[in-house]
N, C-alpha and C positions, 0 to 999 in steps of 0.2 A: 554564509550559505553552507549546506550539507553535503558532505561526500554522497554520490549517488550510492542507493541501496535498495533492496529488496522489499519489496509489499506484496501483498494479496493484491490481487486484481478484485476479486468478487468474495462472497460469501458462498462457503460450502457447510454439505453435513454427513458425516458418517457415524452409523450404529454397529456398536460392538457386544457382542454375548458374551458373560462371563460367569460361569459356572450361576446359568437364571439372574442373573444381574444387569441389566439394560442398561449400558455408556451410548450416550448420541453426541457426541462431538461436534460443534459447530462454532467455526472459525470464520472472520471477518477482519476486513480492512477498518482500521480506527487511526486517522490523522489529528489523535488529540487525548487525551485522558477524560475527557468530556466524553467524546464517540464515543469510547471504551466501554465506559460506565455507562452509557444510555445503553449500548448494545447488550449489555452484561442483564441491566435491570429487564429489558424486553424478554431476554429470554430465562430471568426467571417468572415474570411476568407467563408467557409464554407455556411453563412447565412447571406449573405453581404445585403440581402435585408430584411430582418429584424428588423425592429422599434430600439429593442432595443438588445442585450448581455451582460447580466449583470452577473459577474463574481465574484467570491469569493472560496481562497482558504486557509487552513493550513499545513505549511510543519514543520515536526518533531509533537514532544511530549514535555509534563510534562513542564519543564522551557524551554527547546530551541525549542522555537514555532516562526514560523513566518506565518504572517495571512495578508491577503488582501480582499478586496471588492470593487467595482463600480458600483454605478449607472447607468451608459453608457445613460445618460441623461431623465432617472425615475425621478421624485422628491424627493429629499436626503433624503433618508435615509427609503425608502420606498421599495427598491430592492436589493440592494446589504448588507446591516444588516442583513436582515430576512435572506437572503441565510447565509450566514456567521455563525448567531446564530445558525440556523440547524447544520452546519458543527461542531461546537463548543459542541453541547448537542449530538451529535452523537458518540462519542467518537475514531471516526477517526482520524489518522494524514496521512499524504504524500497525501491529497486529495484537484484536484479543479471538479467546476462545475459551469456551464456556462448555465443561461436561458437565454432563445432567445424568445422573446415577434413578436408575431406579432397581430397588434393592429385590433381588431374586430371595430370600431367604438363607442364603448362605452366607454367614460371615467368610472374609477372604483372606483377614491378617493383614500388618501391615506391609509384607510382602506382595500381597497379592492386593491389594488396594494400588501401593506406586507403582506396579506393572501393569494391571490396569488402566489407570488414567497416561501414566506414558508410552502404551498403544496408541488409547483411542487420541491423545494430540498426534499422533505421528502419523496417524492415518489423516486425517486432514492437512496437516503441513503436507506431509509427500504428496497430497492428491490436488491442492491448490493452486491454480494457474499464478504467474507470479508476474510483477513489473518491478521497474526499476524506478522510484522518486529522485530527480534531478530537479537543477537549478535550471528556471528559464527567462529569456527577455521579453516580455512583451514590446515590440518595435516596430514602427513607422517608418515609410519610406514614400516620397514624391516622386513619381514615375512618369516621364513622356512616356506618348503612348506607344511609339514606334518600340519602346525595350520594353513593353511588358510580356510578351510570352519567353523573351526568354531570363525576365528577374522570374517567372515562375519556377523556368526550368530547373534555373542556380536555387530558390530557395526550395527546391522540391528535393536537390540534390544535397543540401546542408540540415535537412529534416528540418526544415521552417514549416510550419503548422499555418495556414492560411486562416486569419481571422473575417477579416474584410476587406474588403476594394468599396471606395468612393469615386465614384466616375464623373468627374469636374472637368476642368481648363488641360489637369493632371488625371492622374489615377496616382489617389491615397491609397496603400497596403499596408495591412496592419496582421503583424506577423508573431507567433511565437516560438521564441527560435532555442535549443539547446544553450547554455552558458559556452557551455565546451565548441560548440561549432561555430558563434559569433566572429569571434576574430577572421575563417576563414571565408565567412560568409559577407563580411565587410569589406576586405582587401579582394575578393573575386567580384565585388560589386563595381566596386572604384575602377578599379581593371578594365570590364567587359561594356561602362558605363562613360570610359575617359573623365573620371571623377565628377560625371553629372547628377550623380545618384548615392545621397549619405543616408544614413541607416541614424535612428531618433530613437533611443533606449528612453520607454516611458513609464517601466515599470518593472519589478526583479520578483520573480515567485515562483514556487515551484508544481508540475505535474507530473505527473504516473506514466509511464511508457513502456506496453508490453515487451516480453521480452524470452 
């Protein structure tokens, strides 16, 4: 499982002027090197008449990072670095982002090209709501009915995410709960339940939670 880390909540876009030169930045959540590439292709797709699209993304965290960058025919190492570097000091993962250059007539140098493109990422990183990707349990619990308001209370108080209630003989809850808060969520279960109430881990995956 992954150290909790930083992601895009959503997809933003901001445009930057550069001496008549059009940068639109637009930055998204990608949980895979697939999204990445889909999202990358859409908005060339998207901005097919566009000078350039120069892309650069990181998927996961910590050691299992994988990272990409393009040029899309910038002078190496003038477009697609700087983007990339932003992504890098930003402390996101599961993120790409895609400038889309449209050329004002003014050549800018390879100076003014990497200040350029590591504006317009830095305007989208600073301006993107952000969450945190953690490990979670998907888990079940058989409940008399007399303790169900307050197994809600307790899992409402361990940020247990309520998936379902089946209303039988029992009530079946089917919850997803932090990696990090299970332990205390189990032992205050047993506790407030005189051990009539175990917690059934059916499944380990991870989701997004603002932040």
């Amino acid at each position: 499982m992954h150290k909790p880390y930083s992601t895009p909540l959503t997809e933003i876009r901001r445009e930057h002027l550069v001496v008549n030169s059009r940068f639109i930045a637009t930055l998204a959540p990608a949980a895979s090197p697939e999204a990445a590439r889909a999202f990358i292709a859409r908005l060339k797709t998207e901005f097919a008449d566009a000078q350039h699209n120069v892309a650069a993304y990181i998927i996961g965290s910590g050691n299992t990072v994988t990272e990409f960058c393009s040029d899309d025919g910038e002078p190496s190492g003038t477009a697609g670095k700087p983007a990339l570097a932003v992504l890098r000091g930003s402390g996101l993962g599961d993120v790409a982002v895609v400038i889309t250059r449209y050329f004002g007539g003014t050549l800018l140098g390879t100076g003014g090209l990497v200040k350029a493109y590591t504006e317009s990422t830095q305007m989208v990183v600073n301006a993107v709501p952000r969450g945190r990707r953690i490990s979670v349990y998907i888990a079940m619990l058989v409940i008399p009915y007399p303790l169900l308001e307050r197994v809600r209370a307790l899992a409402a108080r361990q940020q247990a995410e309520m998936i379902g209630e089946d209303f039988g003989a029992d009530i079946t809850m089917t919850v997803r709960i932090p990696v990090e808060s299970f332990e205390a969520f189990q032992n205050e279960l047993r506790e407030r339940s005189a051990g009539k109430i175990t917690v059934e881990i059916i499944e380990t995956t991870e989701t997004v939670v603002a932040i």
